[in-house]
C-alpha positions in Angstrom: 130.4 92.3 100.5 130.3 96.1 100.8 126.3 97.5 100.8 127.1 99.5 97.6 128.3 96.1 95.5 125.8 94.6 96.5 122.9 96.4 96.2 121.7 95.4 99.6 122.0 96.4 103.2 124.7 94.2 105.1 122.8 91.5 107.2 120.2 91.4 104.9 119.1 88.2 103.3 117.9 88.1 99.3 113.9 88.1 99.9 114.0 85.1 96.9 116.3 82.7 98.9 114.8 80.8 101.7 116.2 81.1 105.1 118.8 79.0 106.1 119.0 76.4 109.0 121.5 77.6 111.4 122.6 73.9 112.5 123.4 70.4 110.1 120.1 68.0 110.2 119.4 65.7 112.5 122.1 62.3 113.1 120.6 59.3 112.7 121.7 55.5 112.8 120.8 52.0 112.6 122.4 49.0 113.8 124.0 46.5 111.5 123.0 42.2 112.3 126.6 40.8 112.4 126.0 39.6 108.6 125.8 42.8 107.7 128.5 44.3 109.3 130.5 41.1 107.9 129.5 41.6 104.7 130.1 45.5 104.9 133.7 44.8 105.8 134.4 42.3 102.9 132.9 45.4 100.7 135.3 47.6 102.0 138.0 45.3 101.5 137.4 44.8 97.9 136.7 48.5 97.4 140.1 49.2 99.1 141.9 46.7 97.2 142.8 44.2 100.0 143.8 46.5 102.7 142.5 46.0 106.4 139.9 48.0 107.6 
């Protein structure tokens, strides 16, 4: 946005907003017992209504 529609010099963050990460967070994971992964993919079934996953 042009410095004189916004009010404020280009590059220039609002002094009320806090500064923003530059990257997503952090991944992170866990593993899955084979009963869960089972039961995840009879969820997914159900939720899909019957299709393979």
């Amino acid at each position: 946005m042009p410095e004189h529609l916004s009010g404020w010099p280009d590059g220039h963050s609002l002094p009320a907003l806090p500064q923003q990460r530059q990257t997503g967070p952090r991944s992170e994971s866990v593993e899955l017992t084979t009963e869960e992964r089972d039961a995840f993919t009879e969820l997914a079934r159900q939720l899909g209504g019957g299709r393979g996953v």
